[in-house]
C-alpha distance (Angstrom), angle and dihedral (degrees) to the residues before:
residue distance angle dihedral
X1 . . .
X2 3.92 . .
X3 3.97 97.2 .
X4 3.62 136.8 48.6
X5 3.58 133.4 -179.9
X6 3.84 117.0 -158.2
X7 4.11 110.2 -169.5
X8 4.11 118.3 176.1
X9 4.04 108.0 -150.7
X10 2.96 124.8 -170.0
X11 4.29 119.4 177.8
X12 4.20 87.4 -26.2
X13 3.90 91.3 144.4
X14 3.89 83.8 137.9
X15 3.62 99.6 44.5
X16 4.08 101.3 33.3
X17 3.84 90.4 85.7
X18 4.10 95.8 48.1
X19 3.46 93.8 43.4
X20 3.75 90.5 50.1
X21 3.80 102.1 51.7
X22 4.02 96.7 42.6
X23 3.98 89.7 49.0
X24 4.01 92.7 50.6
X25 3.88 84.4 44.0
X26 3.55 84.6 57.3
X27 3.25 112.7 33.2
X28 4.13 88.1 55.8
X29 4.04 84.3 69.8
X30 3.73 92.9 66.2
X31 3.31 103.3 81.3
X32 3.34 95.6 -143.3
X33 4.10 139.4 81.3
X34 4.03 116.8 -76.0
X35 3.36 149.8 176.3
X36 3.86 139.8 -149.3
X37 3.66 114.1 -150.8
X38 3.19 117.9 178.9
X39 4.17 123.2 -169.7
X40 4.20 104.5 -147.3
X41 3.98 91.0 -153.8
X42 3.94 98.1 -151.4
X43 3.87 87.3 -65.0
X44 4.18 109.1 -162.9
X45 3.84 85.6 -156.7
X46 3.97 133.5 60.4
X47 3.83 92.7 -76.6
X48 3.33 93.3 110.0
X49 3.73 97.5 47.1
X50 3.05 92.8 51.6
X51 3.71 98.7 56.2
X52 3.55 97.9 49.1
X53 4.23 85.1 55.5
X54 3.76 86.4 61.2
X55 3.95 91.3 36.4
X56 3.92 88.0 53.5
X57 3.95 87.3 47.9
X58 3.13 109.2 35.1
X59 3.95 124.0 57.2
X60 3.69 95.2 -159.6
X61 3.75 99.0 56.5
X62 3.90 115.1 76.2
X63 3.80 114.0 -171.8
X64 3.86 121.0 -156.4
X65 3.83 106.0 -168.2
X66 4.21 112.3 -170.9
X67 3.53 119.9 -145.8
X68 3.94 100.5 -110.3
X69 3.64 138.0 -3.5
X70 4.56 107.7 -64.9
X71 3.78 89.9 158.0
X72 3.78 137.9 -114.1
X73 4.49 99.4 -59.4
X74 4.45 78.2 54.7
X75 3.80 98.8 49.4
X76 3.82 93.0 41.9
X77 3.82 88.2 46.2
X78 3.81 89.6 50.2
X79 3.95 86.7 45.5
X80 3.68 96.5 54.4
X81 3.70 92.5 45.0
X82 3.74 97.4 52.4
X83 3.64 96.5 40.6
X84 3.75 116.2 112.3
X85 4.05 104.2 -168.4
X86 4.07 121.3 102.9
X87 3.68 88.1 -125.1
X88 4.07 122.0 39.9
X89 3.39 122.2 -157.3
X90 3.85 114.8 -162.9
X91 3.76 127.8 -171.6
X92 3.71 145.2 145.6
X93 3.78 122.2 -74.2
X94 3.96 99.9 -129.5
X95 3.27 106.3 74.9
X96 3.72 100.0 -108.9
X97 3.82 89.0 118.7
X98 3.87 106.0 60.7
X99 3.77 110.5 -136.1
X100 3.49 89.6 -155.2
X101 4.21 80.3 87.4
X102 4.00 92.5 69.1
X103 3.80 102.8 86.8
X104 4.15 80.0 54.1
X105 3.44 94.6 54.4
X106 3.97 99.1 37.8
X107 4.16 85.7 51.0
X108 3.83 83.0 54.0
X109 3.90 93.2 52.9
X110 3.50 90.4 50.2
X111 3.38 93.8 58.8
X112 3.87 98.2 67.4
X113 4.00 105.2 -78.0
X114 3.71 122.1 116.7
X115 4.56 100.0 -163.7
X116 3.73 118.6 44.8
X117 3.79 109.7 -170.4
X118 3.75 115.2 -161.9
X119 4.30 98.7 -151.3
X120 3.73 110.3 -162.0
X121 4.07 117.9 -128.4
X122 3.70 95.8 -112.1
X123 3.99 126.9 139.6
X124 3.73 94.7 -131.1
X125 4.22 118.8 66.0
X126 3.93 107.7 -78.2
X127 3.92 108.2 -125.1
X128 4.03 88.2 168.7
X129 3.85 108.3 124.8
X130 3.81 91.8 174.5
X131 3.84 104.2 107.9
X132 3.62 104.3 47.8
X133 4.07 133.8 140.0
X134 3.59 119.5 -144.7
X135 3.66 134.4 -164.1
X136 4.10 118.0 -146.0
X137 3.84 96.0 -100.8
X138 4.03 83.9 45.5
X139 4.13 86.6 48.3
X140 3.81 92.3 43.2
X141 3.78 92.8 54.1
X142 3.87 103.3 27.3
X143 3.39 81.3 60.7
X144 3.47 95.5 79.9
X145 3.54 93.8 47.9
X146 4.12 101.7 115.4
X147 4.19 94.4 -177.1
X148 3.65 107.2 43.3
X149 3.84 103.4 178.3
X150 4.21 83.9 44.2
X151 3.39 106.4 42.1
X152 3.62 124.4 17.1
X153 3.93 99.3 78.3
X154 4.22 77.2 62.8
X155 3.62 100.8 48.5
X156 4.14 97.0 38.2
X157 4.06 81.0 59.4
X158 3.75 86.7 44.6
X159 3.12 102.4 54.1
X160 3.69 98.1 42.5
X161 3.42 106.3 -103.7
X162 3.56 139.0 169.1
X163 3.42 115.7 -126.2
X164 3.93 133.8 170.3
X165 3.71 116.9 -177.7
X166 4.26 116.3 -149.5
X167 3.71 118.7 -163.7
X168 4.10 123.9 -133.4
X169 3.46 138.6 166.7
X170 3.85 113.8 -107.9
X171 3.91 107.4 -127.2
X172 3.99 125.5 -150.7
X173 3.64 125.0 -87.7
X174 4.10 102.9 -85.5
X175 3.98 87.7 -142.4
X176 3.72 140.9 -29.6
X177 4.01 117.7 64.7
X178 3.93 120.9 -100.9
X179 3.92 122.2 -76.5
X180 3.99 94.8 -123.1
X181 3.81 124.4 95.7
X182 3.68 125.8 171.5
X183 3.83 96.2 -88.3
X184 4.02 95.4 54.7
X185 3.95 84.4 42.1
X186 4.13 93.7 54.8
X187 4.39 84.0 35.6
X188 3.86 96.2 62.2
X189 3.51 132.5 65.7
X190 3.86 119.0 -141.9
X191 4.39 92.5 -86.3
X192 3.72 79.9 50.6
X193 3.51 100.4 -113.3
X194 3.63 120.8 144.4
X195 3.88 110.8 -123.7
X196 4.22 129.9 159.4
X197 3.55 75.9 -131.8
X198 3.70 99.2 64.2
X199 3.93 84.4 39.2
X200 3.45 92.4 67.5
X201 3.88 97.2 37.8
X202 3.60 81.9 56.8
X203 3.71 96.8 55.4
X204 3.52 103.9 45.0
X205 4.20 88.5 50.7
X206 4.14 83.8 51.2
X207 3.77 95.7 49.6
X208 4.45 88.9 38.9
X209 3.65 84.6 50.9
X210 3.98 96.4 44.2
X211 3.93 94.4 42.2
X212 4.02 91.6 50.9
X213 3.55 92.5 46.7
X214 4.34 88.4 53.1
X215 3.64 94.8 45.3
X216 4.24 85.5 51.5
X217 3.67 93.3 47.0
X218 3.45 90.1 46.5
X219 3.76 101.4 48.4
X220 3.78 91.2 45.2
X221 3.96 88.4 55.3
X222 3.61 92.4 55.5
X223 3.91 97.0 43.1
X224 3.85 91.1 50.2
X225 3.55 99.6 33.8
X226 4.08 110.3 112.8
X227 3.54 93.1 -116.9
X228 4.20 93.6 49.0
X229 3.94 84.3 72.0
X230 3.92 99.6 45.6
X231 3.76 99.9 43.2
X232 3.75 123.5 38.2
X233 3.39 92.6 -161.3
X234 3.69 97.5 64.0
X235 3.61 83.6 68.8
X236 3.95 86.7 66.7
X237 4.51 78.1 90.5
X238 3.69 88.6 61.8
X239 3.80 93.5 75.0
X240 4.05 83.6 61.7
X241 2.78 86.3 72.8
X242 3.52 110.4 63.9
X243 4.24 97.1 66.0
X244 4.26 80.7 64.4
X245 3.89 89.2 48.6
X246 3.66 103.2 47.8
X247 3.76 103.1 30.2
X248 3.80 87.0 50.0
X249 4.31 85.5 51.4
X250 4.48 85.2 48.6
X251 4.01 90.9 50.3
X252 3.73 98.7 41.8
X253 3.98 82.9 47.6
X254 3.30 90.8 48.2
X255 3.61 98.9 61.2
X256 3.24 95.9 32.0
X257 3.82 96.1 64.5
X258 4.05 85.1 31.6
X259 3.67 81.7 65.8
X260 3.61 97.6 39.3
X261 4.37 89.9 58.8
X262 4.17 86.2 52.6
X263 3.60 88.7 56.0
X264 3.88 97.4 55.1
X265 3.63 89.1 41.9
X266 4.09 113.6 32.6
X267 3.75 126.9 -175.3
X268 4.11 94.6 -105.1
X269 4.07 103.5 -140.5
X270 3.45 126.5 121.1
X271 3.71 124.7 -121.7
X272 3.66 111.2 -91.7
X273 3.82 127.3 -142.4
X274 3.93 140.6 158.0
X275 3.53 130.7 -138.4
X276 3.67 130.4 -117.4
X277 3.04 109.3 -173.6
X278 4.36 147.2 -43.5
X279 3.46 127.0 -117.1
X280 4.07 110.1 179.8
X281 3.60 132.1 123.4
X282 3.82 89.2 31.2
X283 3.51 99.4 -66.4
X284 3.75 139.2 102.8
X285 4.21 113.8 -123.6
X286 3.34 140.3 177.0
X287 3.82 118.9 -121.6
């Protein structure tokens, strides 16, 4: 097997299909053998029906399908550690990384390098690790890499690496809506690993940010209220004002630089996750 395609999914029942039929469209101009592995990530949907119907059909898909929902860093783990091709491609399962970029970066591993970043055109610094291609000695010691978004830039130089990195534009999701709510957005640090820690960081930003924007509203109701112009002493509420506006600015400080201190000094676990079962080759399997 020379190439493997690891793709987390999580409730995709609308993109599954799509994202199936342009990969095997693109995968057949490689010139080389693949696999399609995708990691069903305790989907509440028909995502993971689906996949085992093309896994059943299709000899060059392999689904991996966990027993409940770990999150995105687990599935990809369980992706990578499954996959059986001397270079891995991983990337999202919406659609919003075009596949049609593969034969790119597989004619860039085959010139010499061992990671492949894919950096999306954005004005603000990428931190996405999400579209990457690794080579085995990348896989073998990426691997180990708890904190993707933190530390894997640091260990690929490390270790010696050879990396190339290809720009693209990141498209829109082609249906479905995105995977994050509020709650997973306060649970999560920046890595995207799920700490109390982070929780709380989280928290106190929300309640900063909510308590500056009451004092603001409030002061600009009293400044362009009617009476506010007439009587100066009905500005005497404005200075209530002020407890809203700076204690808001001390919380959302406060988790900011509480979030800050976990990034320089992570909780180092991996993500764990349990198998359900295999489907490749045709055939059902336990783990």
């Amino acid at each position: 097997m020379e190439v493997s395609v690891v793709l987390p999914m999580f409730n995709e029942e609308e993109v599954v299909l799509r994202m199936y039929r342009r990969l095997k469209a693109v995968a057949e101009q490689l010139n080389a053998r693949y696999e399609l592995l995708f990691v069903d990530d305790g989907s509440s949907d028909s995502t993971a029906d689906t996949i085992l119907e093309i896994s059943l059909n299709d000899e060059s898909v392999t689904g991996v399908f966990l027993s409940g929902h770990f999150g995105k860093e687990a599935a990809l783990r369980a992706g990578l550690e499954y996959a059986a091709g001397q270079a891995i491609v991983t990337m999202d399962g919406d659609l919003q990384d075009p596949p049609e970029l593969i034969p790119e970066m597989v004619r860039a591993w085959r010139s010499g390098v061992d990671v492949v970043r894919m950096r999306r055109q954005s004005p603000t610094p990428d931190r996405h690790l999400d579209f990457l291609l690794y080579s085995p000695r990348a896989a073998t010691v990426l691997s180990l890499v708890v904190n993707r978004q933190r530390y894997m830039k640091d260990v690929i130089e490390w270790a010696g690496l050879r990396e190339t990195v290809i720009t693209y534009e990141r498209q829109p999701r082609v249906a479905g809506r995105s995977k994050w709510t509020v709650a997973q957005l306060l649970g999560y640090s920046r890595d995207g690993t799920k700490t109390l820690s982070s929780v709380c960081a989280r928290i106190l930003m929300l309640m900063g940010f909510l308590g500056f924007f009451a004092g603001l509203t409030y002061a600009c109701y009293i400044l362009i209220a009617p009476i506010g112009w007439n009587d100066p002493a009905s500005l005497v509420p404005l200075t209530s004002a002020t407890p809203l506006l700076f204690g808001g600015c001390v919380l959302y400080f406060l988790g900011w630089l509480a979030e800050g201190m976990e990034q320089i000094a992570p909780p180092m676990r991996h993500p764990n996750f349990s198998i359900r079962m295999f489907a490749r080759n045709g055939r059902m399997s336990a783990p």
